[in-house]
N, C-alpha and C positions, 0 to 999 in steps of 0.2 A: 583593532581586530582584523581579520582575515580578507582581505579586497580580494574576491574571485567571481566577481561578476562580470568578469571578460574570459574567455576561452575560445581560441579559434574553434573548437571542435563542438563546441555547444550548437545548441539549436536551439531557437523558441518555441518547437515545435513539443520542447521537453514538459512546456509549462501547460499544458494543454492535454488534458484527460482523450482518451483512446475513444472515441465514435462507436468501435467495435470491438473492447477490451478481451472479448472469448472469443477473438478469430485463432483458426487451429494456428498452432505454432509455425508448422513449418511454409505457412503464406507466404511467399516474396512480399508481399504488402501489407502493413496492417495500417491503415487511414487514425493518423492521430491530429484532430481538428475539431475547436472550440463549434461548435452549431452555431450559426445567424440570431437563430431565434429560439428563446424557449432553454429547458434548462435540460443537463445531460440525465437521460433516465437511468438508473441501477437496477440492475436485475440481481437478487438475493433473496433464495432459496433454497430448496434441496429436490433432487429429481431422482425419486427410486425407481428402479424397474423391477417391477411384483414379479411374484413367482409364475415362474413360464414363460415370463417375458410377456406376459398376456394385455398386462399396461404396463405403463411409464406415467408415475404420476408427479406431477409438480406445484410443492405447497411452497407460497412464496412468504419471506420475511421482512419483517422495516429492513428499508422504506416500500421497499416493493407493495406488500402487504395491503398497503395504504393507497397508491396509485388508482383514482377512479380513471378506468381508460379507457378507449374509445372499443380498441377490440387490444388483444394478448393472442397471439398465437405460437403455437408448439408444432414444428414439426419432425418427425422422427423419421431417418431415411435410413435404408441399411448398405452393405457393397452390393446387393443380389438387385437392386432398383424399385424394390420394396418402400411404397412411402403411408403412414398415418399421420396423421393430423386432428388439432384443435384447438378451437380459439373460446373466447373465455371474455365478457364485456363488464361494464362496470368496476367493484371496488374486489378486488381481487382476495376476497376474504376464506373463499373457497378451495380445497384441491384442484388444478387443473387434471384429469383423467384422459390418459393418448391410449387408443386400444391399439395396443402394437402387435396383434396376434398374430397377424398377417406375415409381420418379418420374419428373418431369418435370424435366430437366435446366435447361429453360429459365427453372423456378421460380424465384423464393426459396426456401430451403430454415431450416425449423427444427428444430434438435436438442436434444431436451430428456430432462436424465439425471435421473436416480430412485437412489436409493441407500439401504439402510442398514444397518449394521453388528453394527444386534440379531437376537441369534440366537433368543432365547426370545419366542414371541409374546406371552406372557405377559405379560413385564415389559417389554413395547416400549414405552414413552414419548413415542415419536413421538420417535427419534432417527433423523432422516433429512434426506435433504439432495435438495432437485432445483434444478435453473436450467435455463434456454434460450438458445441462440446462435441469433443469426443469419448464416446460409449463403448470403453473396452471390456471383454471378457464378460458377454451380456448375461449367458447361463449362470451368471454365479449371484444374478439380482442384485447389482451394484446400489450403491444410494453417493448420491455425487451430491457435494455441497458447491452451490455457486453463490461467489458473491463479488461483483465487479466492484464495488468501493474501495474491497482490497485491494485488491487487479491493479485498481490507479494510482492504488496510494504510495507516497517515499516509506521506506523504511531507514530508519534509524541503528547505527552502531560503533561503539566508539571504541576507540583504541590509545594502547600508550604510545610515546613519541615513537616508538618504531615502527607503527604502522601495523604491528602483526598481532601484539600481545591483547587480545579482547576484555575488556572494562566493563562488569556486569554494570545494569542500571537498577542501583542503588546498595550493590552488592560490598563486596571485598578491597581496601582501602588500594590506589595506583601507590605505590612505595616507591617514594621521588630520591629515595639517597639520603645520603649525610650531608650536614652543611655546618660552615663555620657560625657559633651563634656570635648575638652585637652586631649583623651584617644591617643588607637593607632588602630591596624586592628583586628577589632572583626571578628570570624567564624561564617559564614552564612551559610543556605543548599538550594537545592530545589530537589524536587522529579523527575525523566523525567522516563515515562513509555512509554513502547512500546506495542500499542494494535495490530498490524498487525502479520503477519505471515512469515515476513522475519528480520533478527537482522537489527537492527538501529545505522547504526552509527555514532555520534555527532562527524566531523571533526575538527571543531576547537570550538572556545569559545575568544568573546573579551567582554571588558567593557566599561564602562564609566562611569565618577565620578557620584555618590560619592562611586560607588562600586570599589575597589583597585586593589584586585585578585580577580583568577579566570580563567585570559587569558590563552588559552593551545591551542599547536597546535598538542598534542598528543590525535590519537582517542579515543572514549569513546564508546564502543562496549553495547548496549542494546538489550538481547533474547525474543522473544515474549511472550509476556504475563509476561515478567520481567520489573525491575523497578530500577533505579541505582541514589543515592542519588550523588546531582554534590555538590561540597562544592565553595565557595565563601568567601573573605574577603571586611567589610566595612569598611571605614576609617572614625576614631571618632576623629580624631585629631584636627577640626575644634571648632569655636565657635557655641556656643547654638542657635540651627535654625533648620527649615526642611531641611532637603536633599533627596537628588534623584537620582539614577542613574541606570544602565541595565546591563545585560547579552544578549550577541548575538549568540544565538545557533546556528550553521551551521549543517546542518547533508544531511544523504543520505533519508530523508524523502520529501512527495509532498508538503509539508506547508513550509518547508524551505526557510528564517532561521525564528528561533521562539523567539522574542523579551519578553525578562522578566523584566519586569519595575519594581522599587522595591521603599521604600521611607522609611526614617527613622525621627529623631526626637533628636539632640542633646540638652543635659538640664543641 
């Protein structure tokens, strides 16, 4: 299978979820670093701004949802220096409610959450979590869905050996060509890119006929915005007929597993 667990240009910096995954995009810096202690918190929810802009409310989902925390705070800023504010204790079962009447509707608006989970000041670690949105086109009462699990997460997509042609998962058969039949295991490829912002890694790999090889239960590490050709063998040893058979991608992505249907043609 595929050895691409060396790349001058990787970082292990890849492998390590974002500290502040909703820092505004065009930051010089966005701090991507596993915590010391304690575990990374996700913020997933949705933050509408009510009619008038009068609040900004924020009802949070799993895992969020769940987090008993020490305090949650919301703060709302706009361009005019306009700021509200509200924090929010225990298990976050509730709306949070920011009375933004104050601002300038006609702003940009930024929302930036504070969070953490430790209760003892003591032994606080600095287990906490903040990011910021940005709140455009405020008059029009936006509803913004956040949810940083995605934010970190690889995604998954696979390609035919050319790198360009897209391979639904689970979809429409990759059509590998004609082949002499009575042969033996011809080498097949397919493309797996990783468009997310954290490495992908494809855990194992099974088949089924008419594809032969392939099966690995050794990982196959993909860096974002990289691309690692997986190689595969079909078996032509049959008589003259269509055949069919798949690739079962398992990986640490949210589509997981991603089925590659394939079909050939012995002649």
């Amino acid at each position: 299978m595929a050895d691409n667990n060396f790349n001058e240009n990787n970082s292990l910096s890849d492998f390590s979820k974002r500290s502040n995954p909703l820092a505004y995009g065009p930051n010089v810096l966005k701090l991507k670093v596993e915590k010391p202690y304690g575990d990374i918190l996700e913020i997933v929810g949705q933050l509408v701004v009510d009619t008038g802009a009068e609040t900004a409310t924020f009802t949070a989902a799993a895992p969020t949802s769940a987090y008993d925390v020490r305090y949650f705070q919301i703060v709302v800023c706009d361009e005019s220096g306009h700021q509200a504010a509200q924090t929010a204790v225990g298990v976050l079962g509730s709306p949070i409610v920011v009375d933004t009447s104050a601002l300038n509707e006609q702003d940009v608006w930024y929302a930036t959450f504070y969070f953490s989970t430790s209760k003892e000041v003591n032994t606080d670690y600095g287990d906490k979590t903040f990011g910021t949105i940005t709140i455009k086109d405020v008059a029009s009462n936006p509803s913004i869905d956040i949810d940083t699990v995605a934010a970190n997460a690889p995604t998954i997509s696979v390609f035919e050996a050319d790198g360009v042609t897209a391979i639904a998962n689970g979809g429409a058969a990759y059509d590998l060509g004609s082949f002499s039949a009575g042969g033996g295991s011809l080498d097949q490829s397919v493309v797996v890119k990783n468009g997310g912002e954290f490495v992908l890694e494809i855990t194992s790999i099974s088949v089924a006929p008419d594809v032969d090889g392939g099966a690995t239960t050794t990982s196959i590490y993909v860096y974002p915005n990289q691309a690692v050709s997986v190689p595969f063998t079909i078996d032509t040893s049959g008589a003259a007929g269509a055949k069919t058979g798949s690739l079962t991608l398992n990986s640490t992505a949210a589509s997981s597993p991603y089925v590659v249907n394939v079909s050939f043609t012995l002649v």
